[in-house]
LOLO-511472 format. One line per 10 residues: number of its first residue (from 0); for each residue x, y, z of C-alpha. Coordinates in nm, 3 decimals, m for minus. Each point is the difference from the previous one (the first is absolute). Layout:
// residues N
NUM = X Y Z | ... .
END
This chain:
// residues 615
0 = 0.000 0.000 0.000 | 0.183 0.391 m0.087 | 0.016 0.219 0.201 | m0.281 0.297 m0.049 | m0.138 0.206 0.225 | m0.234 0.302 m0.057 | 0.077 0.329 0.000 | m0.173 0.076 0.371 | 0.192 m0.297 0.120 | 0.321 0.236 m0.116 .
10 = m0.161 0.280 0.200 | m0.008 m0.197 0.273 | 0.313 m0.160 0.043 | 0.131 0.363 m0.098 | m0.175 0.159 0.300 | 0.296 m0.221 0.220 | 0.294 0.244 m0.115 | 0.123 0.320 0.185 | 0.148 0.178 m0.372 | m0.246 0.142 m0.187 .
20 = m0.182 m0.204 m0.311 | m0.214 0.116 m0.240 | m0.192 m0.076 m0.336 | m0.015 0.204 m0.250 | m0.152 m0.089 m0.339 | 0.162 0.094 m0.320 | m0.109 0.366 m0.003 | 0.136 0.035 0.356 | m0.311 m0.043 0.181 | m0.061 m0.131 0.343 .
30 = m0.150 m0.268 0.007 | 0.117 m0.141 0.377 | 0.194 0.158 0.264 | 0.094 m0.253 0.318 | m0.041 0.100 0.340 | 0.371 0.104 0.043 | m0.033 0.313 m0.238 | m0.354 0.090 0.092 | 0.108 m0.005 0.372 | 0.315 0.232 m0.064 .
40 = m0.232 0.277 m0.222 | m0.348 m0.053 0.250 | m0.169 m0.122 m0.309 | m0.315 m0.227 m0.047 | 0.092 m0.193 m0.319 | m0.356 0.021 m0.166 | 0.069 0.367 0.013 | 0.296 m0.002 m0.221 | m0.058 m0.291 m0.229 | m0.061 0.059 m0.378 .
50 = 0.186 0.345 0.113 | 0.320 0.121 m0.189 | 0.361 m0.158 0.179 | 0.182 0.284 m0.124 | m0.229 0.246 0.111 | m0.090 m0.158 0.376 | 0.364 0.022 0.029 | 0.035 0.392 m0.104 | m0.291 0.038 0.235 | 0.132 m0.183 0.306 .
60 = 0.356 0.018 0.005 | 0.064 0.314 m0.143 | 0.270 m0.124 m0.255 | 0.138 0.216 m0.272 | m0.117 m0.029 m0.425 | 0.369 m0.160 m0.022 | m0.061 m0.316 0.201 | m0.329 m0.036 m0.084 | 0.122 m0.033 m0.442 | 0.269 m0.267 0.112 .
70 = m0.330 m0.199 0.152 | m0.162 0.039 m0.324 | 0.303 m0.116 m0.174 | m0.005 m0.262 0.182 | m0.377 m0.117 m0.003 | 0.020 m0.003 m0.344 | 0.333 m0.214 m0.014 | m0.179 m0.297 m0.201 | 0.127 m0.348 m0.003 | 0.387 0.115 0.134 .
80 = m0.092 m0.023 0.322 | 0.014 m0.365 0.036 | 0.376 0.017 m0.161 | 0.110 0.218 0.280 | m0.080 0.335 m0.095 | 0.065 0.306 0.212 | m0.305 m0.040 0.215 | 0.136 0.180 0.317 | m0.155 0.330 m0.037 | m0.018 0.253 0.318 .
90 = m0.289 0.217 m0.001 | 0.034 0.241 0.309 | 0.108 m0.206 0.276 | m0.091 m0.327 m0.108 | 0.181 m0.243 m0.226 | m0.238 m0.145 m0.217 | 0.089 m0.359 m0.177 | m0.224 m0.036 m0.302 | m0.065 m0.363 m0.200 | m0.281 m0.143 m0.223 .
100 = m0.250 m0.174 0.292 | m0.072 m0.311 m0.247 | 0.195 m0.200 m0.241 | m0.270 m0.045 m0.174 | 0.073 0.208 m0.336 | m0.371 0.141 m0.032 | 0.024 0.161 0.333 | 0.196 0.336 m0.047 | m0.082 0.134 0.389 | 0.298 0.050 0.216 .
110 = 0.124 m0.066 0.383 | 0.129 0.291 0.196 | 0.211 m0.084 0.329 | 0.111 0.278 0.224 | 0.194 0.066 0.231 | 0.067 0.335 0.202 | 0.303 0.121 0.019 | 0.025 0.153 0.317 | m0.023 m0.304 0.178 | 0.302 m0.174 m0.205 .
120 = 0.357 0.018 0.107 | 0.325 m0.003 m0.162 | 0.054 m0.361 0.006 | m0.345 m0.051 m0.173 | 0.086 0.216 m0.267 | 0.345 m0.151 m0.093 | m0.191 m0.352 0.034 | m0.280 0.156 m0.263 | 0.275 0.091 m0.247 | 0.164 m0.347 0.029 .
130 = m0.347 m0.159 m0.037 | 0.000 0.112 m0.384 | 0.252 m0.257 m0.072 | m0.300 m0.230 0.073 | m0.214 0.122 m0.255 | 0.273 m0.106 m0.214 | 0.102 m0.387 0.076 | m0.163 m0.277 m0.173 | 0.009 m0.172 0.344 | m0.343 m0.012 0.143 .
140 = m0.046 0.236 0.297 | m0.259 0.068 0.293 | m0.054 0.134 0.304 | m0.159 m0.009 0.255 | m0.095 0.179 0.348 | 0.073 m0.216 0.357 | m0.343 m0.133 0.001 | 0.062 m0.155 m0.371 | m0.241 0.259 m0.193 | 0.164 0.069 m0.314 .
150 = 0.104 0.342 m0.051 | 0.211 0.009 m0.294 | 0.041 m0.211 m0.363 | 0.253 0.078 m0.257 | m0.054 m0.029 m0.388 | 0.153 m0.326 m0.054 | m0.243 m0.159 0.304 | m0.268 0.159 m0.252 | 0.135 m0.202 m0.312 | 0.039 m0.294 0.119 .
160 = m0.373 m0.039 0.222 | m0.215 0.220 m0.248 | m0.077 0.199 0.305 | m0.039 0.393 0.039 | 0.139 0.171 0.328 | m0.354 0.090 0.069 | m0.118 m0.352 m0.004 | 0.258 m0.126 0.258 | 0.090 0.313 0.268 | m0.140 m0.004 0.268 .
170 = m0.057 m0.446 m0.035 | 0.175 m0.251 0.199 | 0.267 m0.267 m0.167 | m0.203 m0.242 m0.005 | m0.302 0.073 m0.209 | 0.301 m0.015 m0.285 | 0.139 m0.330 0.097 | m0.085 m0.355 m0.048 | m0.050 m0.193 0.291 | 0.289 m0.250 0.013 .
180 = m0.101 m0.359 m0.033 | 0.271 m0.080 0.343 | m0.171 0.276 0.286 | 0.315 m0.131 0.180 | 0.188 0.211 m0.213 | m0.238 0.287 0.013 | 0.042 m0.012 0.368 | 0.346 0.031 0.006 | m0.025 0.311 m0.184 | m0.247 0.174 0.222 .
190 = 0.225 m0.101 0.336 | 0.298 0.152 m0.203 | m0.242 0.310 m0.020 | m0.123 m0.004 0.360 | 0.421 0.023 0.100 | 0.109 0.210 m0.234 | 0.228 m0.233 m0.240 | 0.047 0.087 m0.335 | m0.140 m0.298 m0.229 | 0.116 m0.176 m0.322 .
200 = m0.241 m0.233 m0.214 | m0.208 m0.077 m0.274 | m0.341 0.137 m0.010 | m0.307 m0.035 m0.247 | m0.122 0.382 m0.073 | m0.383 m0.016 m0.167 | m0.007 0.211 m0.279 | m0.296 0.198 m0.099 | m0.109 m0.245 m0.230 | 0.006 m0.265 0.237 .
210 = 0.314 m0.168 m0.126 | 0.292 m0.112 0.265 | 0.347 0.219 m0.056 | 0.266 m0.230 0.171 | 0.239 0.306 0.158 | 0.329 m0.028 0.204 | m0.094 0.212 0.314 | 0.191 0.173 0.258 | m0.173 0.201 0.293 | 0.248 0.217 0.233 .
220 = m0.150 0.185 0.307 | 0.053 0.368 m0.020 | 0.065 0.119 0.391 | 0.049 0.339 0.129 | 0.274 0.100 0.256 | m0.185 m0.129 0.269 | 0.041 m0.312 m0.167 | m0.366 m0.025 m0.058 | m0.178 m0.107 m0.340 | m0.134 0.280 m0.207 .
230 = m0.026 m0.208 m0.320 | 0.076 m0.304 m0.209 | 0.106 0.019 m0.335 | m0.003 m0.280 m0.245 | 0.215 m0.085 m0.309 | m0.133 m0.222 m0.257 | 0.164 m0.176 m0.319 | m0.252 m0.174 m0.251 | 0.143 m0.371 m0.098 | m0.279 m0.083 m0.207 .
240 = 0.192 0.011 m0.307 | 0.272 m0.187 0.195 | m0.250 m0.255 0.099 | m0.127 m0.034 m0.314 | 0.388 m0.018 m0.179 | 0.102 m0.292 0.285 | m0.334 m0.250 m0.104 | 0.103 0.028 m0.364 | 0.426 m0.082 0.098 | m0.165 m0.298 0.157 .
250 = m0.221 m0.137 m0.224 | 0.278 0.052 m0.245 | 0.258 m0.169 0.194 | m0.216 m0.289 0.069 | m0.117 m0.061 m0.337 | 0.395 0.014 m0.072 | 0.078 m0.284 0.293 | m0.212 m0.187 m0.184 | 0.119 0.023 m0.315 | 0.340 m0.082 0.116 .
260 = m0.160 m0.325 0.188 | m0.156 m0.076 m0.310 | 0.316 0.029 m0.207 | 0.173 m0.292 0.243 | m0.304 m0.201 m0.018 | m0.073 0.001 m0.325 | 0.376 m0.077 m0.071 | 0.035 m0.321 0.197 | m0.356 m0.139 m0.062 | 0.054 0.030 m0.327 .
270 = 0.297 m0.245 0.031 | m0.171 m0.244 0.176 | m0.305 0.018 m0.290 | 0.269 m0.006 m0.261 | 0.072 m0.363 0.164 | m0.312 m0.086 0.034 | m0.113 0.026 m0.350 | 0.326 m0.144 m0.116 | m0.069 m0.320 0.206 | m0.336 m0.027 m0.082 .
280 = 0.036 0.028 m0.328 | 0.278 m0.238 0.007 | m0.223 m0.249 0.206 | m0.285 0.002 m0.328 | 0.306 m0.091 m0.234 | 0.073 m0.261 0.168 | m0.382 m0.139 0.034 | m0.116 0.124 m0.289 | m0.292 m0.339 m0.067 | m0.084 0.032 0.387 .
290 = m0.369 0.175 0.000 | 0.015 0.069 0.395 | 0.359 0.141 m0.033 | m0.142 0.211 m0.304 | m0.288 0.107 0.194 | 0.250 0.099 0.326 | 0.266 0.155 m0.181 | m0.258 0.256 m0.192 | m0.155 0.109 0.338 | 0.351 0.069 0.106 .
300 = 0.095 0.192 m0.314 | m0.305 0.181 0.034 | 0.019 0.104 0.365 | 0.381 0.104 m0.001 | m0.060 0.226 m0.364 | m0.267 0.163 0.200 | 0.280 0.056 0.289 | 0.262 0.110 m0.256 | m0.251 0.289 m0.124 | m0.060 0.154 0.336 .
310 = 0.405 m0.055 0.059 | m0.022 0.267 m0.345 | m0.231 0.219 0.158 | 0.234 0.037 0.312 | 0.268 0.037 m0.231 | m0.170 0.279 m0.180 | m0.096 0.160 0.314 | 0.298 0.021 0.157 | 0.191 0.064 m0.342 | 0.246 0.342 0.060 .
320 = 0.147 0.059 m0.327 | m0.100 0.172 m0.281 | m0.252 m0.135 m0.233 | 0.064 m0.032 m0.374 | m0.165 0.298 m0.128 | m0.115 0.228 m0.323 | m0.223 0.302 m0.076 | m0.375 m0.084 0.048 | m0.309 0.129 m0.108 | m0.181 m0.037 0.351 .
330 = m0.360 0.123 m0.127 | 0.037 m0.264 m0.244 | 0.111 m0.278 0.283 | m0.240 0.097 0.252 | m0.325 0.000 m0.291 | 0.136 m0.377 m0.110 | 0.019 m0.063 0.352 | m0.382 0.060 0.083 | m0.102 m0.266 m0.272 | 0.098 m0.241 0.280 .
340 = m0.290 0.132 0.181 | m0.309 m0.175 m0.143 | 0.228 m0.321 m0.004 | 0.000 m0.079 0.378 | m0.364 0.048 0.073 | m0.334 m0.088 m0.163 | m0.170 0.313 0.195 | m0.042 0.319 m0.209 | 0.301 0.259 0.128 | m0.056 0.351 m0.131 .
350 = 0.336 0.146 m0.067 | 0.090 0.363 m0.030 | 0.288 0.122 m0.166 | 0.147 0.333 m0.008 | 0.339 m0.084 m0.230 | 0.131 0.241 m0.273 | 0.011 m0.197 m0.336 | 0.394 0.037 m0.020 | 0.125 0.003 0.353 | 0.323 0.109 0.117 .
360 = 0.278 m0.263 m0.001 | 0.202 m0.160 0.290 | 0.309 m0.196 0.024 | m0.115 m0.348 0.113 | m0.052 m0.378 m0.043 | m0.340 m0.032 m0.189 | m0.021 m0.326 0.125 | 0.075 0.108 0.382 | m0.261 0.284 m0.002 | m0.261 m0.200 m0.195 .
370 = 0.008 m0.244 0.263 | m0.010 0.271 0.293 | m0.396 0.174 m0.205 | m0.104 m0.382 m0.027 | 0.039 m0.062 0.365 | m0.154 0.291 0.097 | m0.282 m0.071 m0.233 | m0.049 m0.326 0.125 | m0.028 0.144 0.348 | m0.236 0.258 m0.055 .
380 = m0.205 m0.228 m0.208 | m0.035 m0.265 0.353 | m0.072 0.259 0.208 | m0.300 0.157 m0.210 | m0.371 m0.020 0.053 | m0.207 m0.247 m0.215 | m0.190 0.247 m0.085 | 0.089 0.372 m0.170 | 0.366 m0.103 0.039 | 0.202 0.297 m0.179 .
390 = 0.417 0.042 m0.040 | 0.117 0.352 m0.078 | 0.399 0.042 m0.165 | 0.146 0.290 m0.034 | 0.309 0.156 m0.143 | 0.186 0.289 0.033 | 0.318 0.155 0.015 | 0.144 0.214 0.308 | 0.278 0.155 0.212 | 0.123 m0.201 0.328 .
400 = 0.268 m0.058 0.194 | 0.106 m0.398 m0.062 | 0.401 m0.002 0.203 | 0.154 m0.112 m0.310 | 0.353 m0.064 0.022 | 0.104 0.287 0.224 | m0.266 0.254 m0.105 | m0.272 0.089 0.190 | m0.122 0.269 m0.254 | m0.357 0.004 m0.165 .
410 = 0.042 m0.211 m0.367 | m0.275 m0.061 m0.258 | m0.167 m0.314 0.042 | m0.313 m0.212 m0.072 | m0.301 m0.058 0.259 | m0.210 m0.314 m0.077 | m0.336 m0.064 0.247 | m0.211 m0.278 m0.024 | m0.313 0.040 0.195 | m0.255 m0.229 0.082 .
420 = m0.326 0.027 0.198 | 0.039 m0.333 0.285 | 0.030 m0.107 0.249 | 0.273 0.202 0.136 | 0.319 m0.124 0.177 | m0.086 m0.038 0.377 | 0.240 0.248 0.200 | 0.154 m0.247 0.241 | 0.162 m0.155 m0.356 | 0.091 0.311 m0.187 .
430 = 0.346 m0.053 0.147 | 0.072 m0.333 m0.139 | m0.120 m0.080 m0.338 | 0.318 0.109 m0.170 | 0.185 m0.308 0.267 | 0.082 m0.337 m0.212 | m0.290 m0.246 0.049 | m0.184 0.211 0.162 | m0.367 m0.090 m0.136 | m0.374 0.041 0.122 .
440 = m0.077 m0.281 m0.203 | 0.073 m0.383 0.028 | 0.339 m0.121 m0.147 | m0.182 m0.169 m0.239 | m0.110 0.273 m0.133 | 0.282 0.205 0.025 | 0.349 m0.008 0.067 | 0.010 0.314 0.184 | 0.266 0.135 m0.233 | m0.178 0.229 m0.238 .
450 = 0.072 0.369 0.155 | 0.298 m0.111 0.186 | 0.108 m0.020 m0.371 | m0.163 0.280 m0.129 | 0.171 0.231 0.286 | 0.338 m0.166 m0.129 | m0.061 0.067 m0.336 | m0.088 0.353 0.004 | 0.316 0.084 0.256 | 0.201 m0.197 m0.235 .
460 = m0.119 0.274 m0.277 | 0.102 0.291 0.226 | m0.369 0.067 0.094 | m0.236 m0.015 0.278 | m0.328 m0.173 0.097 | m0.238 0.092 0.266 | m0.361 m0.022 0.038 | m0.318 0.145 0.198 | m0.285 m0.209 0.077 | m0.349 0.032 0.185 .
470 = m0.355 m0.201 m0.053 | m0.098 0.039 m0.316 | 0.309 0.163 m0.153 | 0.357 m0.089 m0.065 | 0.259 0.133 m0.186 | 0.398 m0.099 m0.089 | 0.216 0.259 m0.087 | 0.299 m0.092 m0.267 | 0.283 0.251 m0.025 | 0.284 m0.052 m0.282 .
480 = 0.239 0.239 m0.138 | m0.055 0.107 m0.322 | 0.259 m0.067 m0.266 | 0.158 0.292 m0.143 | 0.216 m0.038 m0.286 | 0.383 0.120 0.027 | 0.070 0.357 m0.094 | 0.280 0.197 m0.084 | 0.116 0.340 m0.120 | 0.094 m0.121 m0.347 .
490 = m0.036 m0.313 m0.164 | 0.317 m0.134 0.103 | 0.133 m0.335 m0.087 | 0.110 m0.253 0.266 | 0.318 m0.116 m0.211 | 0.122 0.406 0.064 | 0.009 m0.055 0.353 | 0.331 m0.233 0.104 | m0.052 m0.125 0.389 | 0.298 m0.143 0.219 .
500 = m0.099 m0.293 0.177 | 0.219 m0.108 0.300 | m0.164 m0.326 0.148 | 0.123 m0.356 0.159 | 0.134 m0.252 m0.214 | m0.217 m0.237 m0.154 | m0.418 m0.001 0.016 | m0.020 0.353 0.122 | 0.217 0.120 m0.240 | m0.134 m0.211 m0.320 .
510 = m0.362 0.102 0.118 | 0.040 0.363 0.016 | 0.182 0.079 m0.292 | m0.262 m0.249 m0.176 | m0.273 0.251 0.185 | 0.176 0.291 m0.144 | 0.079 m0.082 m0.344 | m0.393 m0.118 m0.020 | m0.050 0.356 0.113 | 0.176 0.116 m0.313 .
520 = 0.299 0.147 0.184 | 0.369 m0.081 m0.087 | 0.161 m0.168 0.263 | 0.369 0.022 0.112 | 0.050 m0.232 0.337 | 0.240 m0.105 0.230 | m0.021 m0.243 0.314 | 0.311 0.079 0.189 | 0.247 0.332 0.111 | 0.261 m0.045 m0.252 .
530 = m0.269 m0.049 m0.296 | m0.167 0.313 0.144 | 0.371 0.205 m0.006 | 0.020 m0.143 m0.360 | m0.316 0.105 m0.130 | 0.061 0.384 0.149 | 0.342 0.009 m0.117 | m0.157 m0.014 m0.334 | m0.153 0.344 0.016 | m0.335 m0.123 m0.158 .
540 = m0.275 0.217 0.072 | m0.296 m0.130 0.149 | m0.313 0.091 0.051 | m0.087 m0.177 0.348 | 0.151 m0.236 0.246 | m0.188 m0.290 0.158 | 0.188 m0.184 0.274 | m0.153 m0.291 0.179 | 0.148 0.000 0.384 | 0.041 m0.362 0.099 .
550 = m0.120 m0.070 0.329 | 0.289 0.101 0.272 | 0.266 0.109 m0.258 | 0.124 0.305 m0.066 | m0.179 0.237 0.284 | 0.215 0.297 m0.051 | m0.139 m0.016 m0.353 | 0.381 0.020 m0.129 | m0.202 m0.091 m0.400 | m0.159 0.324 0.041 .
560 = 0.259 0.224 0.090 | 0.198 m0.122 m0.264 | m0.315 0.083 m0.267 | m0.042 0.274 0.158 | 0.365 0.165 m0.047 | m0.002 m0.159 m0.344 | m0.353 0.208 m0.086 | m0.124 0.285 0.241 | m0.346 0.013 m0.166 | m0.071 m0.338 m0.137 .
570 = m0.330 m0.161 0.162 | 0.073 m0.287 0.233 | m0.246 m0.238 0.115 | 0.093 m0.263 0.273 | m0.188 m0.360 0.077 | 0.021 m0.110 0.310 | m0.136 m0.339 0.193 | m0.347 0.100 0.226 | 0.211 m0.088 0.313 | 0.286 0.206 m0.125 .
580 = 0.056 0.352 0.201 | 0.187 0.284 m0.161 | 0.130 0.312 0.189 | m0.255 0.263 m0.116 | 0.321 0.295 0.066 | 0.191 m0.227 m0.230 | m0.257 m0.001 m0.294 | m0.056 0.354 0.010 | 0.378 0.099 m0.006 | 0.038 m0.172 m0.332 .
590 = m0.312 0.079 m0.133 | m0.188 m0.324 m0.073 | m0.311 0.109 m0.239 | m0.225 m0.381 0.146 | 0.050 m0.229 0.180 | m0.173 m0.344 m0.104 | m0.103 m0.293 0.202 | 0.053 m0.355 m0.137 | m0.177 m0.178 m0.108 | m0.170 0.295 m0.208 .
600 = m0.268 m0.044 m0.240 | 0.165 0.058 m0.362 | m0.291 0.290 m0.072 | 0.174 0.223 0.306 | 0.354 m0.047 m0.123 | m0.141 0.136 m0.325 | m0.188 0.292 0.098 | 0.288 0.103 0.227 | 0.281 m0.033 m0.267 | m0.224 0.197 m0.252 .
610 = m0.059 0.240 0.237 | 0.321 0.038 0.073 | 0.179 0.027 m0.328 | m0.272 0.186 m0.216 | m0.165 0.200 0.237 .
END
């Protein structure tokens, strides 16, 4: 339930404060006056109300035309008052602290505090002037009075709970909070009040719209020099984005556990299948008139060719490397794909499709992401109604964030959703259906692998899958990058661009100057020092240097000083092993243009050597 209270509930809880507090509405009327101000001026507030601020104030206090147009400036402020405007404005001898009274965008009136000046000392004014920096923080603050009745909110306590000043001064703490489920713990913080500790902890704010803000909370007694408490103030840090960051590393490192457990196991039962066919198939040779051996043997086959394709699936789920791919027409993938619809059902699905008739193109297996729409067909298609069952597909191309490589940056991509009107995914599950043989239905029906697969796949492709789902609605969300073909400055020619290659004898070496030369680069290369001293004694010119860093040689990076003396400017790019750490001093002093992990995907090692030599 949000919090919302009326308007003479403000009043009320208002009428508490010794400062002054008014509302005015937008033309600087009074509308409400607590008992505070009408007490100091011997007013009766139905006398006053729907009476001109500025004006009572000329009338009663006898303030000059001067103060009075900085209180009109500041009345008619606007929206910069929750950012922290200047909002201390001292009309005669009171200050006057001036901020919208509602968050709530449609109400324009205004809440006045005052206080009188007179009755402030020295130390209260140099505390005032410090208390901007509050205004300021994006820390949560608030204040309140010894008796807990909140006196004071800054602007980031507004962001964060939707609430206006006026709707929470003069309230206690906890009409804001959510009860805690452990009333141990809520104990503990009240005794800490009762003796005057300051408290640390997590605490559940309730926004206006009724939704729980997990904040980091500390509350610090404020005591005068009698030692008694005059206040408590309270620092707050949202962690719901925090929260929200820590579920997804989890999920995300669990779904990788299991990948890596499914690697191991799909390694060594694969073994023991391997000799299990072998012998059984061996066994029929050697009985090959014996009916009941026949008979035996097949049901063996049969049983351990159905183990070897769920050994696949685990393979393909737990697969890390790149996947042989090519540009694809995606529209044209994902329309093929939802013929498979009206195969695996005799009900009547509507479908809906919203796909451009030449889509944009991707780099991926066809195969791969045919399988991944087929599977989530096949799902939707179980979970519908018998009756008005309906699939909606859509395509369209976007702008998101995907971590590729070491970019975090926004890059074009596609956004596939396939919708369908069932069941729904019950809650409690939404958090495991991606898991390996996880499955709502009997093994016999399924093997539980379908979107443990499908989440492989698409992560294989450098994209992303999530999905919402309620009664009656769900929807899957596929993310890919979009393939963008390689551009240059000028049509250069890969053959004009010569690349030294300094790399480990043998595979490595064979396999990247293979790479390279497929690239359409020349290739000069060299697998030890005294080839290296060779090759630069030659005074060839090249136009980059790629030098692959075995794995604990060479950390003073002795290959690249020496390129580096031979050619100031010329681009170097350095492969190193994942475990491999490199001084980061050390790469800047000689000016490393990339560093590259192994293994890299071949499409990376492109882009970065084009980039590097024609751009």
């Amino acid at each position: 339930m949000s919090f919302s209270l009326s308007p003479g509930h403000h009043y009320h809880a208002m009428d508490r404060l010794k400062q002054f507090a008014i509302h005015l509405d937008v033309k600087g009327t009074l509308l409400w006056a607590n008992a505070a101000f009408c007490t100091a001026y011997d007013l009766r507030l139905k006398a006053v109300q729907g009476t001109s601020f500025s004006e009572l104030l000329a009338n009663l206090a006898h303030v000059g035309s001067e103060s009075l147009e900085d209180l009109n400036n500041a009345l008619t402020g606007g929206a910069h008052l929750l950012d922290g405007g200047d909002d201390f404005i001292l009309v005669g001898h009171t200050r006057w602290y001036v901020k919208p009274y509602s968050s709530d965008p449609s109400d324009k009136s205004l809440l006045l505090l005052g206080w009188d000046e007179y009755e402030r000392g020295e130390l209260e004014q140099f505390l005032l002037r410090r208390a901007r920096i509050a205004e300021l923080t994006y820390e949560s603050i608030l204040i309140t009075d010894a008796n807990g009745v909140i006196e004071y909110v800054n602007p980031a306590f507004c962001r964060s709970t939707g609430y206006g000043p006026g709707e929470v001064i003069g309230n206690t703490p906890p009409g804001i909070i959510n009860l805690p489920e452990d009333m141990l713990e809520l104990q503990r913080v009240l005794e800490s009040f009762r003796v005057g500790k300051t408290w640390d902890g997590l605490l559940y704010l309730r926004r206006k719209n009724g939704e729980a803000l997990p904040v980091n909370v500390r509350i610090c007694p404020v005591r005068d020099h009698s030692g008694a408490i005059q206040q408590y103030v309270a620092f707050g840090t949202d962690i719901s984005r925090e929260r929200s960051l820590e579920k997804q590393i989890r999920e995300l490192q669990r779904i990788e556990s299991l990948g890596t457990l499914a690697a191991g196991v799909a390694h060594r039962f694969n073994n023991i299948l391997a000799s299990v066919i072998g012998h059984t198939e061996l066994l029929a040779m050697l009985r090959p008139d014996d009916p009941e051996v026949k008979k035996r043997t097949e049901k063996v086959l049969e049983a351990s060719i159905k183990g070897r394709d769920i050994i696949a699936q685990l393979s393909q789920f737990s697969h890390q490397q790149e996947p042989q791919t090519r540009p694809v027409d995606i529209a044209h993938l994902l329309r093929h794909a939802t013929n498979f619809i009206n195969t695996v059902t005799t009900r009547h699905v509507r479908l809906e499709m919203d796909i451009p008739e030449e889509g944009p193109r991707v780099m991926a297996n066809s195969d791969d992401l045919h399988q991944v729409f087929v599977n989530l067909f096949t799902n939707a298609v179980q979970a519908m109604p018998s009756e008005g069952a309906k699939v909606t597909v859509s395509l369209k191309e976007d702008e998101m964030a995907l971590k590729q490589g070491d970019m975090d940056d926004p890059v074009p991509v596609v956004v596939i959703r396939i919708a369908d009107n069932g069941a729904g995914i019950p809650e409690k599950i939404q958090h495991r259906i991606f898991e390996p043989f996880f499955t709502t239905r009997s093994m016999a029906e399924s093997s539980g692998m379908g979107l443990s697969i499908v989440h492989g796949i698409v992560q294989n492709h450098g994209g992303l899958i999530d999905f919402e789902s309620q009664p009656g609605n769900t929807i899957f969300r596929v993310v890919l990058p979009l393939f963008e073909p390689e551009r240059s400055t000028a049509p250069h020619s890969g053959k004009s661009a010569r690349i030294l290659l300094s790399a480990p004898a043998g595979f490595a070496l064979q396999s990247e100057e293979h790479l390279l030369r497929e690239m359409d680069f020349q290739v000069v290369s060299c697998s030890d020092d005294l080839a290296l001293h060779e090759i630069l004694c030659g005074k060839r010119k090249f136009s980059l240097a790629l030098v692959d860093l075995p794995l604990g040689e060479d950390p003073g990076l002795r290959k690249i000083q020496a390129l580096r003396e031979f050619s100031p400017d010329m681009p170097i790019v350095l492969m190193i092993d994942m475990v491999e750490t490199i001084d980061f001093r050390v790469i800047s002093e000689l000016h490393i243009s990339s560093v590259l992990h192994k293994p890299c995907p071949v499409e990376k090692m492109r882009h970065i050597i084009r980039k590097l030599i024609y751009v």
